[in-house]
N, C-alpha and C positions, 0 to 999 in steps of 0.2 A: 506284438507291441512290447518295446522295451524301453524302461527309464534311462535317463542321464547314465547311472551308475551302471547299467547294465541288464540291472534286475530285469526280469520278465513277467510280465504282467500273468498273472492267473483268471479264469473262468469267473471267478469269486473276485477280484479284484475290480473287473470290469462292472460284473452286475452292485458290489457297492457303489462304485462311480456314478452309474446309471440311478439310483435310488438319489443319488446324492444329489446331481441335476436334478430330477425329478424334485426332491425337496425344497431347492433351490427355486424351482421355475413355480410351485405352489406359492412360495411363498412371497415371489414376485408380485405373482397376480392376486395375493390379498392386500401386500401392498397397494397394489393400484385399487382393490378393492376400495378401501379405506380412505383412501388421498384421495377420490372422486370426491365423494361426498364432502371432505372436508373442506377444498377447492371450491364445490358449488357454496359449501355455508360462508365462506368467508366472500366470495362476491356477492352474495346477498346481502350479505351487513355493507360491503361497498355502497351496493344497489341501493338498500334502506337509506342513507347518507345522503348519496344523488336526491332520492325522492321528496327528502326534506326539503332541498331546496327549489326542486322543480314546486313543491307546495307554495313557496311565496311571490307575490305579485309579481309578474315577468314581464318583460316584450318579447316578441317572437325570435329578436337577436339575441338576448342572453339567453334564451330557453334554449338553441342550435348550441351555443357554442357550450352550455353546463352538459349537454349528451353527448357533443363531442367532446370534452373531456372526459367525461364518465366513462365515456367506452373506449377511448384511450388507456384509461389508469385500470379497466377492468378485461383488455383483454392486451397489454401489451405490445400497443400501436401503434403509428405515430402517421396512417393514411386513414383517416373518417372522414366519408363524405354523405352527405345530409341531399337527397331531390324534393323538389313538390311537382306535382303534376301539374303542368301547362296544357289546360283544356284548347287555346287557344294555335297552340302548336303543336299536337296530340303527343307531346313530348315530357321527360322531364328534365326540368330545368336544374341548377345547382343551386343552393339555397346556402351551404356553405360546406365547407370545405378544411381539413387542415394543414393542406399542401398551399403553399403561396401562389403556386399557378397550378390551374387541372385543364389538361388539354381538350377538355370535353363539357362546355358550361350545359348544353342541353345536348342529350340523348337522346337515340329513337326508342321507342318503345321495342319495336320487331327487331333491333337490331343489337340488343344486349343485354346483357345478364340484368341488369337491373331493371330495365324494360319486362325481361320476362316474368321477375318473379314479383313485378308490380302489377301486370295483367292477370298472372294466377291467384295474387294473394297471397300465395306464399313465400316461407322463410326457406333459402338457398345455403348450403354448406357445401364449397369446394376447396378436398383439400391440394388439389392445382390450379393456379388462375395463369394464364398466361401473360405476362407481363407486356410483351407484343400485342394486347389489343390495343382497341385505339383511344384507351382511357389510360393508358401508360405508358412510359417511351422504353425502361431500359428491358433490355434480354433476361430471359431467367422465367422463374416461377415464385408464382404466389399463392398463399393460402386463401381464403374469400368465404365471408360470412355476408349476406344482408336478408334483410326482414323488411313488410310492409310495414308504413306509418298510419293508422286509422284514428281518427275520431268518432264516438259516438253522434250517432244522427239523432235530430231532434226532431223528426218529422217521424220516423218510426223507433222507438226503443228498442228493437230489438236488432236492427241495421246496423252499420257504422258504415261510413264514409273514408276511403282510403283516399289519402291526400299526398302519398310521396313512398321513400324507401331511404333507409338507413345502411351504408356501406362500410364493411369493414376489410380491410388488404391486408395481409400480410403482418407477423408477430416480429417484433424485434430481434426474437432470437431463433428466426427461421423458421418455427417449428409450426405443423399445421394445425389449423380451427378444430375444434375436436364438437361433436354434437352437443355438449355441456354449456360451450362456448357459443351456441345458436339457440342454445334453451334462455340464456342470460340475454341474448342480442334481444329477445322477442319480448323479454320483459323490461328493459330500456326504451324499443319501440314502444310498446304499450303506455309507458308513463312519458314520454315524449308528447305520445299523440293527447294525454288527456290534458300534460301540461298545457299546450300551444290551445285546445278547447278550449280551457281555465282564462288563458291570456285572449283569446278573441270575449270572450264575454264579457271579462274585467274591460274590457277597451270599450265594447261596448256599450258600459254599465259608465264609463268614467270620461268618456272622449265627447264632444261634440262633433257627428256626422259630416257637418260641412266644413267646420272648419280646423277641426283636426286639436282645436284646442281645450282644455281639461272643459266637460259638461259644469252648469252650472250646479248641478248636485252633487255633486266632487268638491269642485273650488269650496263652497261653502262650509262640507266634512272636513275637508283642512283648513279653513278658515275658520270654524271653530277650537281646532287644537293648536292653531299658531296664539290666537288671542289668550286662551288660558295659559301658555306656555311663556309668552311675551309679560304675560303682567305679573305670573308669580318671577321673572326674572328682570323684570322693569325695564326692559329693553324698548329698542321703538319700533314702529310696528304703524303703517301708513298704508290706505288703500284709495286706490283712483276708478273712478266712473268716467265710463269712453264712451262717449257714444258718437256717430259719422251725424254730421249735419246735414240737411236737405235729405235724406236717404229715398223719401215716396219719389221725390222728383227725378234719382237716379232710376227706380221703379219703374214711374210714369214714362220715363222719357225711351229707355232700355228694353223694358219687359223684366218680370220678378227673376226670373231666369240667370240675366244678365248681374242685377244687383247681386244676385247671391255669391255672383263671382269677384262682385269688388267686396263683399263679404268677406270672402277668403282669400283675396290678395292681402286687405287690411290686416287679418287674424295674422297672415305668415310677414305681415311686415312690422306689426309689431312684436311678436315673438321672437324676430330678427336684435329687437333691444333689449329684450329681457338680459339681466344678468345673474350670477350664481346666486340661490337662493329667493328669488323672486317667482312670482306665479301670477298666472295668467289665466283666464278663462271667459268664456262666452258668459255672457252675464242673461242673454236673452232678445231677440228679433238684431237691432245694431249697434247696440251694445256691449259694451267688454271691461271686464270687471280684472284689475291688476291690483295685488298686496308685493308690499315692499318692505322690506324690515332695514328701514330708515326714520332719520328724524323728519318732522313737517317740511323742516326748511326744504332739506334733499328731498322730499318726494315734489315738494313745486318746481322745482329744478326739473327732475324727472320728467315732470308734466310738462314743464313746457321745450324741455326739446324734444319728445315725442309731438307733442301740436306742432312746431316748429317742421319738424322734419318731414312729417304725410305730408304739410301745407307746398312744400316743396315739392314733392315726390309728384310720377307720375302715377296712374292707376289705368289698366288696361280694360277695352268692353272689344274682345275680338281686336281689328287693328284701331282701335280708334283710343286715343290715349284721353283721358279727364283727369279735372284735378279735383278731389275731394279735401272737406277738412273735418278738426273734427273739435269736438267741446268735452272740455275733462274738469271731474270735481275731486277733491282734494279732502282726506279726512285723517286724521292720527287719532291710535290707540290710547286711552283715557283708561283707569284704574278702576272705574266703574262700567266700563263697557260690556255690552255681550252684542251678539253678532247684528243682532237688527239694527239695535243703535247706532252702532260703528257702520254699519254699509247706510244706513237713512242719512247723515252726515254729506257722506261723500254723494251719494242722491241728491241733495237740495241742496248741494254746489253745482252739480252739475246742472242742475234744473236749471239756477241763476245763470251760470253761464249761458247758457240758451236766450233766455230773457234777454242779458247783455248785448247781445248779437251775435251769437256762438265764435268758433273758430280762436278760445280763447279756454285759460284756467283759470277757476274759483277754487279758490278756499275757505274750507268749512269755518273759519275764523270769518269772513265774511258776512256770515249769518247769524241770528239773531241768537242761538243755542248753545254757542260755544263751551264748548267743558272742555279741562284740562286737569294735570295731573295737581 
């Protein structure tokens, strides 16, 4: 072995070199030593970050799409795809997605990586995915992390319920998933699954069943903090009682069955008027209780082109088309109000309106009790 110049490497020249790589390659791999850890602590503060917000009230679409950002910004990616299992197609379906089109909305279970490692339960790390399956179109390789999505089961505590798989392709900058990076996936999964728990309960706890609109024990929690909010800022602040007329005779004539469904065509045809800022809720049997943050005049306005427009509208029982109507009472926010007061108001408007001959709007200035500011 000889240098540039000519010189000729010595016995001893060699064995220094040798020590020197050797020194060199040590000190590589405490490098990497070191960088591990650091790398896992700093996507855990990511992680920590994520979790904040999976903590606050969600629907099940902004909870998918805050994991897939999460795991986008925590593993350098820009393919996360989110399944739930479709009992009904023993498949998983795509729940979402961050590619604008994915060639594959449901998967077979037996037939793919993320089939399989939804049937084992387990988290999968490959660092070659080949690009030619048929969940992707161009040529090449990919790196490939996914994890199972579980919820905790309420029937045994000690169970969980797997409900889908969380999919990660390929790093931005080519480089493959390294096991650090499936340790992180599996704890994104996990607060995923507890979020989307958190959001079936809250929905449960706030939704009414049939007709999909806020429970009457919701509406009220917030209708207690719009009133104190409206009066310490003197704003206006107006709530309507709905209720459908004849309702036992759709009953009687249909079966309870049948009314439930002009139930919920009602809920989605008035929530069809709602606008920003306004709320709505099941008040109770056919009933429906709406706050508006308007003055009096606007909310009989309101009122009466909702009466107005159902009166019009048709309503379906299977093919058979009816015309329903319906009776609304009218009440404004007063300086002395709290929540009974203010909803008793628009109650015994609406009561009168009934009296009157329904299919019409009262206002609480109609009645004998009238307060104002």
């Amino acid at each position: 072995m000889e240098s540039v110049s000519g010189y000729s490497f010595t016995d001893y020249d060699r064995s220094q070199l040798i020590k020197a790589a050797q020194q060199i390659s040590i000190a590589i791999d405490t490098l990497s030593f070191y960088q591990e850890p650091i790398q896992y602590y700093q996507k855990l503060i990511l992680l920590a970050k994520f979790s904040q917000e999976f903590s606050k009230p969600l629907n099940q679409e902004k909870i998918l799409q805050k994991a897939a950002n999460a795991a986008c910004s925590l593993f350098k990616s820009d393919h996360i795809s989110i399944f739930f299992y479709d009992e009904a197609s023993k498949s998983l379906k795509l729940a979402h997605s961050t590619k604008e089109k994915y060639s594959q909305e449901n998967i077979p279970l037996d037939k793919s990586l993320e089939g399989e490692a939804f049937l084992k339960k387990k988290p999968v790390l490959l660092s070659h995915f080949p690009k030619t399956s048929p969940n992707t179109k161009n040529s090449g390789d990919l790196s490939c992390i996914l994890c199972p999505i579980s919820i905790p089961s309420y029937i045994n505590k000690v169970s969980q319920k797997f409900i889908g798989i969380i999919s990660v392709k390929g790093k931005k900058d080519d480089l493959s998933f390294s096991s650090l990076d499936l340790k992180i996936l599996c704890f994104l999964a996990k607060q995923l699954g507890s979020a989307l728990a958190n959001a079936s309960l809250y929905e449960k706890a706030t939704i009414d069943s049939l007709t999909q609109l806020h429970s009457r024990g919701y509406f009220f929690q917030c209708l207690q903090e719009k009133i104190l909010l409206f009066q310490q800022e003197r704003k206006d602040l107006s709530l309507l009682m709905v209720d459908i007329d004849n309702f036992k005779k759709i009953n009687d004539t249909y079966t309870h069955t049948k009314g439930d469904a002009i139930l919920k065509q009602t809920g989605e045809f008035l929530k069809g008027l709602l606008a920003e800022g306004e709320l709505l809720g099941r008040y109770g049997g056919e009933e429906f209780i709406m706050l508006l943050p308007m003055s009096h005049e606007k909310a009989m306005e309101k009122a009466q082109k909702i009466q107005k427009s159902v009166q019009n509208c048709f309503f379906w029982i299977d093919t058979v088309a009816i015309k329903i109507t319906l009776s609304l009472g009218v009440s404004t926010l007063n300086k002395e109000d709290v929540c009974q007061s203010f909803v008793e108001r628009a109650d015994k408007a609406l009561y009168l309106a009934k009296e009157k001959g329904k299919n019409q709007v009262v206002s609480e200035q109609e009645i004998c009790f009238n307060l104002s500011y």
